[in-house]
C-alpha positions as CSV (number, residue, x, y, z in Angstrom):
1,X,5.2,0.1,-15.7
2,X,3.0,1.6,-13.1
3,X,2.2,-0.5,-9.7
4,X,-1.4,-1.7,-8.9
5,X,-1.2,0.2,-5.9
6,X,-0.9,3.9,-8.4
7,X,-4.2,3.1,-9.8
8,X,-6.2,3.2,-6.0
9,X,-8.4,6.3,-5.5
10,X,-10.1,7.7,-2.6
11,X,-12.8,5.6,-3.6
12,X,-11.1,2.3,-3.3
13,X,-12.2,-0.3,-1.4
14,X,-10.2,-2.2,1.4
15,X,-10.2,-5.6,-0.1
16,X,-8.8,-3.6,-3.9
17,X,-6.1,-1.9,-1.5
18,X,-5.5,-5.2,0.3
19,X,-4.9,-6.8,-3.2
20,X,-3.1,-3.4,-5.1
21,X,-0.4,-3.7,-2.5
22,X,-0.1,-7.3,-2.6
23,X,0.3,-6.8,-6.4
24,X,2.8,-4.2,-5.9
25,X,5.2,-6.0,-3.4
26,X,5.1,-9.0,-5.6
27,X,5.8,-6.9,-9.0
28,X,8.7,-4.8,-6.8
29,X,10.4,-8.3,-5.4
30,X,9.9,-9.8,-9.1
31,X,11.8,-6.7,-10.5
32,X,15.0,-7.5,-7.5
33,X,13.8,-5.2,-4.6
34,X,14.1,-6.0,-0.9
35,X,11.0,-7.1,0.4
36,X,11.2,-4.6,3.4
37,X,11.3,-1.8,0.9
38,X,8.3,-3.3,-1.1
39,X,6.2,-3.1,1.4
40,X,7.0,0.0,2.8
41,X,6.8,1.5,-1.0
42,X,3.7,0.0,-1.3
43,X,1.6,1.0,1.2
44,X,3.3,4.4,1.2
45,X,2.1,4.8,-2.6
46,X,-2.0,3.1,-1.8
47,X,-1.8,5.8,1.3
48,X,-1.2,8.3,-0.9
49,X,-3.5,7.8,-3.8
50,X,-6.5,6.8,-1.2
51,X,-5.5,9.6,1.5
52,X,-5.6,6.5,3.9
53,X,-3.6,4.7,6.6
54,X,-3.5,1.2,4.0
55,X,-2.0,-0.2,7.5
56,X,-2.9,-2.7,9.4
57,X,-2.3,-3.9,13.5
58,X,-0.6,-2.0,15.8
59,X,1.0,0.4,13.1
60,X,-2.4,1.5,11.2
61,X,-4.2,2.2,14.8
62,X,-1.5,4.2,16.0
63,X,-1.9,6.2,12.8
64,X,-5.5,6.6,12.7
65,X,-4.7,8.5,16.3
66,X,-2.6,10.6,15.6
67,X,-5.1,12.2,12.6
């Protein structure tokens, strides 16, 4: 079954990425995964289908400066 956060596109909003990767983590820990991986997985895959940073804090601003 495909993870909400496969179905984002460029056109996505923040508050639908902010809830796709919620979605995700919670479908991935449901299904046994760590949650460290989760997260990572999931903001990897909304990144990827919006061609965003999905991050937030320190982590998404350091990405946004190195683009």
């Amino acid at each position: 079954m495909p993870l909400p956060a496969e179905s984002l596109t460029p056109d996505s909003s923040d508050a639908d990425m902010r809830s796709a990767i919620s979605a995700s983590v919670e479908m991935c820990m449901k299904e046994g995964g760590k949650q460290d991986q989760c997260v990572a997985m999931a903001y990897s895959m909304a990144a990827k289908a919006t061609g965003r940073s999905a991050g937030g804090g320190a982590t998404g601003r350091v990405r946004a400066g190195l683009k």
